[in-house]
C-alpha positions in Angstrom: 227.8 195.8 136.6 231.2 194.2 135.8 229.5 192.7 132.6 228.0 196.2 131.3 231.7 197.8 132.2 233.9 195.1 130.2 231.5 194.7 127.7 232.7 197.8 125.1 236.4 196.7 125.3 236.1 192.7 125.3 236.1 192.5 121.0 238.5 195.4 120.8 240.8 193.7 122.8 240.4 190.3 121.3 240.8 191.5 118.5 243.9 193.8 118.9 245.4 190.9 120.7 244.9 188.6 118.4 246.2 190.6 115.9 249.6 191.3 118.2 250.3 187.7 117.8 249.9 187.4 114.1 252.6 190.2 114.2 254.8 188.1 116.6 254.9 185.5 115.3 254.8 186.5 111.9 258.2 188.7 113.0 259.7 185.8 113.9 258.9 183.8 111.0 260.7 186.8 108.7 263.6 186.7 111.4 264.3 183.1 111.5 263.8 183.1 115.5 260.2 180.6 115.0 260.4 178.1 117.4 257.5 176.2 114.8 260.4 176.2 111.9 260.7 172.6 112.2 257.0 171.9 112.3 256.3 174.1 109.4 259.3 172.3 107.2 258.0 168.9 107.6 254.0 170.2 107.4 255.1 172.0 104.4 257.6 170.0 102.5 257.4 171.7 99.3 259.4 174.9 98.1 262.9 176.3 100.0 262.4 175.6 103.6 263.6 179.4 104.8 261.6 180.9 101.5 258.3 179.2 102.5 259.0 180.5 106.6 259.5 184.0 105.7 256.2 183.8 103.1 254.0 182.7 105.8 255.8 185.2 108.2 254.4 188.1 105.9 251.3 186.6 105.7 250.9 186.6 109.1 252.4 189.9 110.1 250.2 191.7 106.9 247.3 189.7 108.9 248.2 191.1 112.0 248.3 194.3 110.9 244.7 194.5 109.4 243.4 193.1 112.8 245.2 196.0 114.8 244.0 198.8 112.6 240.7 197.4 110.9 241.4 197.5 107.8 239.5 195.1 105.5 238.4 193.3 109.1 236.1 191.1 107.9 238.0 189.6 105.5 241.0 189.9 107.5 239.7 187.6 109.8 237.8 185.4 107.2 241.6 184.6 105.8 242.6 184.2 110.0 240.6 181.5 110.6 241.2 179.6 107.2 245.2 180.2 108.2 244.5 178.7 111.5 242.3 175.9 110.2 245.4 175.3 107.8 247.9 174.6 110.9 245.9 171.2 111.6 247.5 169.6 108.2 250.4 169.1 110.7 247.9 166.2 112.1 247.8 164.6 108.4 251.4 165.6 107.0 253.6 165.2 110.4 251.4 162.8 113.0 254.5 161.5 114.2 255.3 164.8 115.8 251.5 165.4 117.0 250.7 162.2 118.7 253.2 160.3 121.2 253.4 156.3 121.0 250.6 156.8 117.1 247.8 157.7 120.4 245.1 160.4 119.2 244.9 161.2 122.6 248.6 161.4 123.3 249.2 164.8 121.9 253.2 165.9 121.9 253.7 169.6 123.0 253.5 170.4 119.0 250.1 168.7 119.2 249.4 170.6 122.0 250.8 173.8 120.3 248.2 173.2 116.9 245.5 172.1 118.7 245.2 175.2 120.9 245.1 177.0 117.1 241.2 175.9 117.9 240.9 178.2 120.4 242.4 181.3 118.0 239.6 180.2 115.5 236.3 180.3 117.7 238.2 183.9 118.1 237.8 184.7 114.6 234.3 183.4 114.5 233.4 185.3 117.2 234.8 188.7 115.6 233.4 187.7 112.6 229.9 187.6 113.9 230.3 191.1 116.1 231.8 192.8 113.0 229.0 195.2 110.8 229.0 193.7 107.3 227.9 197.2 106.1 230.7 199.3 107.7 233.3 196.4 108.7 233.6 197.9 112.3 234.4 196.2 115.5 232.3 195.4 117.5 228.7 196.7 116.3 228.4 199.8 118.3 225.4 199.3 120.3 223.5 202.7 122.0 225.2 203.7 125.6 221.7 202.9 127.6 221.7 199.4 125.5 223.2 196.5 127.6 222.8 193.5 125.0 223.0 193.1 121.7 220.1 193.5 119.0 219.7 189.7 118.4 219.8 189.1 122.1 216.8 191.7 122.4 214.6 190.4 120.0 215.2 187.1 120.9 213.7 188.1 124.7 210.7 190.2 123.5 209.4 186.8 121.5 210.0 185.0 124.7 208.7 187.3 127.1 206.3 189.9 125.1 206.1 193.4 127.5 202.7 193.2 128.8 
């Protein structure tokens, strides 16, 4: 009952919100307020330290907004998750701020703070496999009296054939 309620609003949202932080912290990026300047200075060494923040900054807030109002979406989140996948150069350029004591399983709070980027990813995927490549909607609409999705259908009718 819950399930069939939430279930028209979950990718929406996940979407929407994950384009709200793109726009944060993008925002903050442009504004000089990041808390991840640092990080992003000694992960990206090359180029003007404040001209290489505020270029990521408007790559992320242009990002964000194409997640909040669909536009190009599947693309938009194709570019998301390569972004994100991006952040874990931090682990090759910077390990000294990702690991405490050179530990792999020691991760410093801007280990913690890049590996949670993981999490953002499996996001993407999971928009990127709910969003129509014909009509690059989110999700793909299913019928009101239809509880799961196609795949999910046929995948149970090959299992259980109606008798």
């Amino acid at each position: 009952m819950i399930a069939g309620s939430l279930r028209p609003v979950t990718l929406p949202a996940l979407r929407l919100l994950l384009g709200v932080l793109f726009v944060w912290f993008g925002g903050l990026k442009i504004i000089g307020r990041s808390p991840v300047a640092g990080l992003i200075a000694q992960t990206l060494p090359f180029g003007h330290n404040h001209l290489v923040l505020v270029l990521l900054g408007m790559a992320e807030l242009g990002l964000g907004a194409l997640l909040i109002s669909g536009a190009f979406l599947r693309l938009a989140l194709l570019a998301v998750g390569l972004h994100l996948a991006g952040t874990f150069s931090t682990f090759a350029m910077a390990p000294a701020l990702m690991f405490s004591d050179s530990n792999p399983l020691l991760l410093t709070a801007d280990g913690e703070f890049v590996a949670k980027n993981s999490v953002l990813i499996a996001a993407a995927l999971v928009l990127i496999t709910h969003t129509s490549p014909r009509t690059a909607k989110s999700p793909v609409p299913m019928p009101e009296n239809q509880t799961e999705a196609p795949e999910t259908l046929a995948l149970l009718k090959r299992v259980a054939p109606e008798e």
